[in-house]
Backbone bond lengths (Angstrom), bond angles and torsions (degrees), N, CA, C in turn:
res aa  C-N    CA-C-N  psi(-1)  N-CA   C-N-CA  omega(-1)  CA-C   N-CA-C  phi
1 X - - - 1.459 - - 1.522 112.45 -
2 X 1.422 122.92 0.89 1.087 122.63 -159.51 2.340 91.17 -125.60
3 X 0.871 66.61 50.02 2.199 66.13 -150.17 1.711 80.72 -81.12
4 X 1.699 119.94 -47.03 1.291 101.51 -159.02 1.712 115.90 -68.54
5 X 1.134 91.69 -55.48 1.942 99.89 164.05 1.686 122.69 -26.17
6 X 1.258 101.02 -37.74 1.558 111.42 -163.71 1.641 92.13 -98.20
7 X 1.285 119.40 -44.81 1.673 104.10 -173.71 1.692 107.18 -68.05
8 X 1.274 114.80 -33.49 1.562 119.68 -165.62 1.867 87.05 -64.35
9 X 0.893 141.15 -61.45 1.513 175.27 -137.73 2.325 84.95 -67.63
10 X 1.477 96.62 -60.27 1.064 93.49 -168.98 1.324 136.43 -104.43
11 X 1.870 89.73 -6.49 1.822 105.11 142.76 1.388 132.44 -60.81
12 X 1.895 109.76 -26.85 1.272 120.29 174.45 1.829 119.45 -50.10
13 X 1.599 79.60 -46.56 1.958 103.20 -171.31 1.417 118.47 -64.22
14 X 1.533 99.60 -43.75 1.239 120.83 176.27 1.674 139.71 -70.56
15 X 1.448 106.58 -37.94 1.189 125.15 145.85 1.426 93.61 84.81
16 X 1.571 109.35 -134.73 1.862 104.12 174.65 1.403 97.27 -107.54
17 X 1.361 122.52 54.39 1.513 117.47 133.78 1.675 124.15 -99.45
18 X 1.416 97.08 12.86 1.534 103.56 179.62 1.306 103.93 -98.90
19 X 1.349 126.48 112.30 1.777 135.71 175.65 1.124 104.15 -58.18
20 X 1.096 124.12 -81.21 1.694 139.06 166.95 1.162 127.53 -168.29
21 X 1.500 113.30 159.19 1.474 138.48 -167.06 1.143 113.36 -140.13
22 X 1.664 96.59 146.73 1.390 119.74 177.01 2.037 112.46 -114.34
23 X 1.454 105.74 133.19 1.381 123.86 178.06 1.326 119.45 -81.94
24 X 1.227 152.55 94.65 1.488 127.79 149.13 1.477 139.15 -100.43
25 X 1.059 111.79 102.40 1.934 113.32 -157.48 1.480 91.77 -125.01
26 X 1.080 115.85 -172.23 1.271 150.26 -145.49 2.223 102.83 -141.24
27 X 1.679 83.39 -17.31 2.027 78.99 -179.67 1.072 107.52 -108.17
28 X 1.456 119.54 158.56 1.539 132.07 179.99 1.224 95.36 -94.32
29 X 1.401 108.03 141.11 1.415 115.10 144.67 1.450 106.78 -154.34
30 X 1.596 98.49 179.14 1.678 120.55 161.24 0.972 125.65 -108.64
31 X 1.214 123.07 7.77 1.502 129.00 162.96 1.734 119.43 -105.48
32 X 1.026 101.37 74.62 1.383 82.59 173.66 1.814 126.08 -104.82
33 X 1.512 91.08 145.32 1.835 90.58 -169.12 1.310 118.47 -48.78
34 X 1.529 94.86 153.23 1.673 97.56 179.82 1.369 114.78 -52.02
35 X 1.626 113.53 172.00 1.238 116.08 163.87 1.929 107.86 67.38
36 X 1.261 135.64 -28.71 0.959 141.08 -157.89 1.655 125.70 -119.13
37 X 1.279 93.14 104.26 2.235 107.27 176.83 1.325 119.29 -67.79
38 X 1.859 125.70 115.47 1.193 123.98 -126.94 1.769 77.56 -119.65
39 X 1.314 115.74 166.42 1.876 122.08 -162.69 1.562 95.05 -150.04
40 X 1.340 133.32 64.09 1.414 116.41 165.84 1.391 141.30 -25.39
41 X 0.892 142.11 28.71 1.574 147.45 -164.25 1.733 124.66 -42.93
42 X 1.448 88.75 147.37 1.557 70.13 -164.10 2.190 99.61 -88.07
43 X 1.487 117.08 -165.07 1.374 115.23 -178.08 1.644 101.58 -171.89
44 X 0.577 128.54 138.89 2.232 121.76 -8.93 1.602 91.68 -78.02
45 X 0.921 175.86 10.62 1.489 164.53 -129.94 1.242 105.06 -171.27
46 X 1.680 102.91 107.76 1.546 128.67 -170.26 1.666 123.60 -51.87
47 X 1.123 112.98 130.88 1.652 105.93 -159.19 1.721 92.64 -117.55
48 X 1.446 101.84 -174.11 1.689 87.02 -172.19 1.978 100.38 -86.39
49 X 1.582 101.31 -21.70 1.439 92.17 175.58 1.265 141.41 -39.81
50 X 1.402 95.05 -43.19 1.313 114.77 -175.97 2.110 102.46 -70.36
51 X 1.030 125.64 -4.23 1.165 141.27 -153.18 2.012 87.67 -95.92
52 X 2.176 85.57 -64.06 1.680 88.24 179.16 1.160 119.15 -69.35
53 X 1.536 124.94 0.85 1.409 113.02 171.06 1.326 132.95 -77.47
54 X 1.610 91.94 -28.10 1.470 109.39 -154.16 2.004 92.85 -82.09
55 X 1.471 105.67 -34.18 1.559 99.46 -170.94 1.678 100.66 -86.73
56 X 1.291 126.19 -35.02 1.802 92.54 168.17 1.380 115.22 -78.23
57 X 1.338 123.18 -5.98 2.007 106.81 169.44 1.277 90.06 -42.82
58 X 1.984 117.32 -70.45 1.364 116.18 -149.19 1.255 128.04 -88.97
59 X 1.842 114.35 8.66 1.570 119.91 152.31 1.751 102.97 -61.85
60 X 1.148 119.51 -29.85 1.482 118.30 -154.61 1.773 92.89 -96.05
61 X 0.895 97.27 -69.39 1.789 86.52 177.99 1.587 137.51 -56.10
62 X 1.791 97.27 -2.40 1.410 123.50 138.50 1.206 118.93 -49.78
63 X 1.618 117.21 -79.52 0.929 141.48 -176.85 2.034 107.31 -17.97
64 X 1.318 94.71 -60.49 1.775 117.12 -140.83 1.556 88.64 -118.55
65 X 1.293 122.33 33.57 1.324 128.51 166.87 1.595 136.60 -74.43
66 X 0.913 123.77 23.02 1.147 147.00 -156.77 1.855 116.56 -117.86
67 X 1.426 122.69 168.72 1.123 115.27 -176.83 2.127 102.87 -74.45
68 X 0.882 119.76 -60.53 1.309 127.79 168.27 1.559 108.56 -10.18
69 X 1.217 134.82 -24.90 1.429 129.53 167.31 1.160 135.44 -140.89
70 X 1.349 118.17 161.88 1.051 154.60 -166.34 1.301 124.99 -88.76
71 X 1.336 102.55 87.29 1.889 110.74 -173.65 1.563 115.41 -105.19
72 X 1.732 101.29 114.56 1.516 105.70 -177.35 0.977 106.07 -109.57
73 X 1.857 121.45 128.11 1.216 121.52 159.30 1.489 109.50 -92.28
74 X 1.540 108.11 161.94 1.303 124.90 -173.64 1.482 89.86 -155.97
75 X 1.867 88.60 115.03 1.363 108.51 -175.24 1.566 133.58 -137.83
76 X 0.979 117.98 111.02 1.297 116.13 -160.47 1.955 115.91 -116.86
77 X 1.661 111.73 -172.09 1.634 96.96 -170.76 1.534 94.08 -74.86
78 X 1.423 110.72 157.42 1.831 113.24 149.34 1.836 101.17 118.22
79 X 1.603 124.58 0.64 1.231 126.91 -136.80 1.973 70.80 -102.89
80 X 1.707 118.18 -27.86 1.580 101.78 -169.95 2.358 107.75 -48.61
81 X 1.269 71.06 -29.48 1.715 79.08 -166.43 1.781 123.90 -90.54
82 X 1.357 88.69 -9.84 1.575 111.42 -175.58 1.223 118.36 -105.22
83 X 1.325 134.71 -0.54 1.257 146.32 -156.96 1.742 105.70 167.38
84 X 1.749 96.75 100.85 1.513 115.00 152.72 1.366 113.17 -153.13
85 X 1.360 93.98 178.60 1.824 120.16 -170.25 1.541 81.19 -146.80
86 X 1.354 107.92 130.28 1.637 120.72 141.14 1.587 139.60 -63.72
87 X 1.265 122.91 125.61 1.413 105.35 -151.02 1.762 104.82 -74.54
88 X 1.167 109.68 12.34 1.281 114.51 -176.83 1.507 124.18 -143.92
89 X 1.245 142.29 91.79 0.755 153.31 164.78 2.069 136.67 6.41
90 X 1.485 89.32 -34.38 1.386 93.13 148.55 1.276 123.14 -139.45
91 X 1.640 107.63 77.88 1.160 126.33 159.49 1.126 94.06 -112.43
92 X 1.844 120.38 147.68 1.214 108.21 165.82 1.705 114.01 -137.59
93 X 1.412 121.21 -176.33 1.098 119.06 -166.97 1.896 119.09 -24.57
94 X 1.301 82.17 -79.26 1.339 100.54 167.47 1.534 125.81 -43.21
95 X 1.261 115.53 -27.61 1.533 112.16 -178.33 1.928 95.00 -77.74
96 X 1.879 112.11 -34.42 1.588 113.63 -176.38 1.521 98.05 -63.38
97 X 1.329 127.42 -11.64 1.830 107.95 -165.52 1.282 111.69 -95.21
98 X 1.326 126.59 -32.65 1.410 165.24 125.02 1.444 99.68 6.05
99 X 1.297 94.72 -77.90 1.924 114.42 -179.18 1.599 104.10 -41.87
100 X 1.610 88.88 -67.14 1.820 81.52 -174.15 1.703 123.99 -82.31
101 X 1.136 99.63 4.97 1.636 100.37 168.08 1.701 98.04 -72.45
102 X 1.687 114.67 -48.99 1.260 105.48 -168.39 1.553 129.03 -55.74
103 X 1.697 90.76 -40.39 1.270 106.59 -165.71 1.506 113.17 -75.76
104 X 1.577 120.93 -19.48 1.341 125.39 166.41 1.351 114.74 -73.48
105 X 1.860 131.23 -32.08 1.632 107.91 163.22 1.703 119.08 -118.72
106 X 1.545 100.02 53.06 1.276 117.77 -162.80 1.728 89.23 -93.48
107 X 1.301 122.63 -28.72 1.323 116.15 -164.07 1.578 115.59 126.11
108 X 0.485 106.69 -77.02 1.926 139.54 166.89 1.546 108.56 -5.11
109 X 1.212 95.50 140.47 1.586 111.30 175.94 1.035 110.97 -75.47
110 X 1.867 116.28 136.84 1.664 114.15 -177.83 1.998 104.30 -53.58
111 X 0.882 120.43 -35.69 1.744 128.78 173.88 1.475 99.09 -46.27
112 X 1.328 119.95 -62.75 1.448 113.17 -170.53 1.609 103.41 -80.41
113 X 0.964 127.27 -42.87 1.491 133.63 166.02 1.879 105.68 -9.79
114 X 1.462 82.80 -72.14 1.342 101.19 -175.76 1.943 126.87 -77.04
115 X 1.459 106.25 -24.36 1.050 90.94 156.77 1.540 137.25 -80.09
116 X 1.460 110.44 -7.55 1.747 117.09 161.81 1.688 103.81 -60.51
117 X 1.635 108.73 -59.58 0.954 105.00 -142.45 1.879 95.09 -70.54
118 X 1.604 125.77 -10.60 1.654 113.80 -176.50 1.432 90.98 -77.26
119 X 1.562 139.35 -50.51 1.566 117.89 -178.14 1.227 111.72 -62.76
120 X 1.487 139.42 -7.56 1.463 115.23 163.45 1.568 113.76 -75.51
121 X 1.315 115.04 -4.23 1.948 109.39 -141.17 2.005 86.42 -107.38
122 X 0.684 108.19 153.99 2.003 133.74 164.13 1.541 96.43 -75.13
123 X 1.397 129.74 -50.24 1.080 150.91 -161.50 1.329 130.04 -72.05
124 X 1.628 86.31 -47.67 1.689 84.18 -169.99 1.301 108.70 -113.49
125 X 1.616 109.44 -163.81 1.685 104.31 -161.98 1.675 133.83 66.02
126 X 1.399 103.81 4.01 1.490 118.42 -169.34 1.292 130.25 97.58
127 X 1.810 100.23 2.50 1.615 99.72 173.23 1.233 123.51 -66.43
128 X 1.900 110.02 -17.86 1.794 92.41 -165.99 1.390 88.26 -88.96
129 X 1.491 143.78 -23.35 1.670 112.88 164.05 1.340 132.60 -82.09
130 X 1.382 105.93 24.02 1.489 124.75 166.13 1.396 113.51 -70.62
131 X 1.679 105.75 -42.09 1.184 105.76 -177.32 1.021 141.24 -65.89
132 X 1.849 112.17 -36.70 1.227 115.08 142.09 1.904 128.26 -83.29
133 X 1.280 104.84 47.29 1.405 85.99 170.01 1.851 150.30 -40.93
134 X 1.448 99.04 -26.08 1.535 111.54 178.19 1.471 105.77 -67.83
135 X 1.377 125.04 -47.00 1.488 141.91 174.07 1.403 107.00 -14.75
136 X 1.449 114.92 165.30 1.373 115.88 149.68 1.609 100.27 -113.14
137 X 1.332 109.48 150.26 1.039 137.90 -153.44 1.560 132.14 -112.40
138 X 1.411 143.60 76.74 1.338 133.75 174.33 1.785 109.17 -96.61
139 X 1.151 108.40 156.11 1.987 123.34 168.51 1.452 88.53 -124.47
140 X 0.904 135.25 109.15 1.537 135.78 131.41 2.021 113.40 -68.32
141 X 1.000 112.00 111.64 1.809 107.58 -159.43 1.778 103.41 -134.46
142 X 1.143 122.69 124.98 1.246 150.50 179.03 1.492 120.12 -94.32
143 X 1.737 115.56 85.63 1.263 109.84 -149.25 1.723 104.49 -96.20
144 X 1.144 91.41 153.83 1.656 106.87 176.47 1.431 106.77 -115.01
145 X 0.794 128.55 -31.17 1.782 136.07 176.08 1.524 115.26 -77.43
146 X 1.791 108.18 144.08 1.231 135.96 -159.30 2.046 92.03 -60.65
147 X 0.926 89.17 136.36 2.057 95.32 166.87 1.535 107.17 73.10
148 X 1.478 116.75 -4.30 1.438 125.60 173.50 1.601 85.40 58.71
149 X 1.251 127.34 80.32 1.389 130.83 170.91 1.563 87.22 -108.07
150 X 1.169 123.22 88.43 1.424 148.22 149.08 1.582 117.96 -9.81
151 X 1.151 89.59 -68.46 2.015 109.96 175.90 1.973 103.05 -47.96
152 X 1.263 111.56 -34.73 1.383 120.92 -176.30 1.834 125.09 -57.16
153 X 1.750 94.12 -43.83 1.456 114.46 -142.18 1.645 79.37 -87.14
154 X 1.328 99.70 132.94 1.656 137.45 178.49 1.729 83.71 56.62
155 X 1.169 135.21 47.88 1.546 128.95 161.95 1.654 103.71 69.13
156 X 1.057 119.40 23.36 1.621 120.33 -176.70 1.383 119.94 36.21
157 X 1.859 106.43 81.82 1.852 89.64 167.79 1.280 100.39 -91.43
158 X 1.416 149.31 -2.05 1.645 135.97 156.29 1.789 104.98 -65.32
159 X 0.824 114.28 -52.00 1.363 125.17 -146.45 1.754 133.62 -105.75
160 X 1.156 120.89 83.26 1.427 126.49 -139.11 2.094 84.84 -71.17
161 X 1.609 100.60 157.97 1.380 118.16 175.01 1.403 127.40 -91.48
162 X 0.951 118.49 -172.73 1.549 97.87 163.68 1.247 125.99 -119.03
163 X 1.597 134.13 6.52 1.261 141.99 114.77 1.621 127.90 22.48
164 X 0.861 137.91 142.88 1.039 137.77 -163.20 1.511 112.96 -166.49
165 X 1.664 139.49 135.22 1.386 138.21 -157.25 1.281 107.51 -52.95
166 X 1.336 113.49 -30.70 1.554 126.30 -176.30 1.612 101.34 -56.22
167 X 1.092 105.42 -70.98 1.482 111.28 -179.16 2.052 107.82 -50.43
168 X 0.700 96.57 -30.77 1.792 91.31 -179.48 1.198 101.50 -80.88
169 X 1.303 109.86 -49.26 1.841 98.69 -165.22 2.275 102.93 -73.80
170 X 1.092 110.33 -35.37 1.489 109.36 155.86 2.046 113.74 -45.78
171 X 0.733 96.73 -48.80 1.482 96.64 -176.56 1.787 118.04 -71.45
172 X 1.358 106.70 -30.17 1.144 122.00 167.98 1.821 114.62 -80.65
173 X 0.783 123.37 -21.67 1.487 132.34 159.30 1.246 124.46 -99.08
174 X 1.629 117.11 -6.34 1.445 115.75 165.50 1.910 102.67 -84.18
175 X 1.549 113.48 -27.22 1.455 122.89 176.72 1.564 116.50 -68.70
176 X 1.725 111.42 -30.72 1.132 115.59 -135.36 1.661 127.96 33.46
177 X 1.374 89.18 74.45 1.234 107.15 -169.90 2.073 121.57 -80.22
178 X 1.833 83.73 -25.78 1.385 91.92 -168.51 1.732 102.98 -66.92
179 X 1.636 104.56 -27.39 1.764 96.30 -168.78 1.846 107.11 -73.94
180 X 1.254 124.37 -9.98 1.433 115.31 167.71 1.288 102.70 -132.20
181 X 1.336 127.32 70.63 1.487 131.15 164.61 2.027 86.01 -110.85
182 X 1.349 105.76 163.77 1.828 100.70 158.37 1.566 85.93 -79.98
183 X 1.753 80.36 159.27 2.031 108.18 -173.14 1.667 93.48 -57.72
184 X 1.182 134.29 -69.11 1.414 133.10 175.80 2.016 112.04 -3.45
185 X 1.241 80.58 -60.11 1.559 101.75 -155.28 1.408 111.39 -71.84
186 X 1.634 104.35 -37.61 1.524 121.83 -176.79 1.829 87.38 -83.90
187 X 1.187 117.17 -67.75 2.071 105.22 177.48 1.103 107.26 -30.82
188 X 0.632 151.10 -41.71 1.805 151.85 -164.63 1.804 115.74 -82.48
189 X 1.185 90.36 -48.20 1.864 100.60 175.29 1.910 91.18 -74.88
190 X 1.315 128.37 -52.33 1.231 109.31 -163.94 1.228 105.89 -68.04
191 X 1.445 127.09 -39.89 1.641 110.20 -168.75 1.596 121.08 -71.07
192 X 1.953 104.91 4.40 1.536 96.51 174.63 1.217 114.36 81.40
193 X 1.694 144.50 6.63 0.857 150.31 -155.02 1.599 108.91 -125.95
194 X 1.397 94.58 31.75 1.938 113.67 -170.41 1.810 85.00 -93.75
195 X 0.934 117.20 112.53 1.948 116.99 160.97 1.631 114.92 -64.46
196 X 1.334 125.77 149.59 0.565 150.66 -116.81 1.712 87.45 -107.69
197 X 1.310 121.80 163.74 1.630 99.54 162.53 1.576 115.56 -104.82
198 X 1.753 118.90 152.02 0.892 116.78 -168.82 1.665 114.64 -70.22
199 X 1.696 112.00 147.39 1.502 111.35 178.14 1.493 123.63 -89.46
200 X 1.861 108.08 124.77 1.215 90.85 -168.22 1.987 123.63 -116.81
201 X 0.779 100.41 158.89 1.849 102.70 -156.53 1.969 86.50 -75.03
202 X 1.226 113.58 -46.37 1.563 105.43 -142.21 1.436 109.02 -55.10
203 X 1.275 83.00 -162.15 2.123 99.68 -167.95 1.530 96.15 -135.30
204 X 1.049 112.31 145.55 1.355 116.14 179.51 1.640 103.78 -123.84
205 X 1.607 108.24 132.36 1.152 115.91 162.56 1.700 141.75 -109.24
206 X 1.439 107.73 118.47 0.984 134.75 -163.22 2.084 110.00 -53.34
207 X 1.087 118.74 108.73 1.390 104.85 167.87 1.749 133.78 -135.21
């Protein structure tokens, strides 16, 4: 929620060494920073924007995948709801709103909350810097969560967790989650065909 402040902030620094950037917040404006494609999203309740945000970040970090650059995330709380991709292709909006209606009076700890919701996401858990893996790589991240568990904040698309399918699909059967997921969502967790999350080397620094 804090994405526009921080990108304007680091277009300033950057000047025209910034190729381009993508925004996803939750604020309106008319100013938006140079150089930078802005994604209104809705919060807490997933809109399709947040849908178009999430797939040109990762046309673009396609794009510029390579050792030659320099990929900064700027990440702040609110990004679980403001920015996704389904890890599966026919899931659709509506099956993601569904999800988080459940998972908000399912019981469940925002921790487990969120680790269902990074094996459903393309995005999160460290997939969207999966995409550019060749890149070099910074998260500058603005935490809202207890212990500044880093990997957490906006569901970590820099930053893989330490989570594991085991642990999701346990959490989803400690909810009984599969009997009010949509069928889509629950087919997909039953056939086991949830990937794994990616493993990640970095170090995160604390400030």
């Amino acid at each position: 929620k804090a994405a526009l402040p921080m990108a304007a902030t680091a277009g300033r620094i950057l000047g025209d060494r910034l190729t381009a950037g993508i925004i996803a917040t939750n604020e309106r404006t008319d100013s938006i920073p140079h150089g930078f494609q802005l994604f209104t999203g809705g919060h807490p309740g997933p809109n399709d924007a947040r849908l178009a945000a999430a797939d040109s970040t990762m046309e673009l970090l396609q794009k510029y995948n390579d050792e030659g650059t320099l990929v900064l995330f700027l990440i702040s709380g609110g990004g679980s709801a403001l920015f996704e991709r389904p890890i599966d292709k026919s899931i659709t909006l509506a099956d993601l709103q569904e999800v988080n209606r459940v998972l908000v009076g399912c019981g469940a700890e925002i921790g487990e909350m969120n680790i269902v919701r990074r094996f459903l996401s393309a995005v999160k858990g460290g997939r969207l810097a999966a995409v550019a893996a060749r890149a070099r790589q910074i998260s500058l991240i603005i935490s809202d969560v207890n212990h500044d568990d880093l990997a957490t904040v906006s569901s970590g698309p820099s930053l893989a967790g330490t989570a594991t399918r085991a642990d999701c699909e346990r959490i989803v059967e400690r909810y009984r989650l599969l009997e009010q997921f949509p069928a889509r969502v629950a087919g997909l967790i039953r056939s086991g065909r949830l990937p794994e999350m990616p493993i990640t080397t970095a170090s995160a620094l604390h400030t």
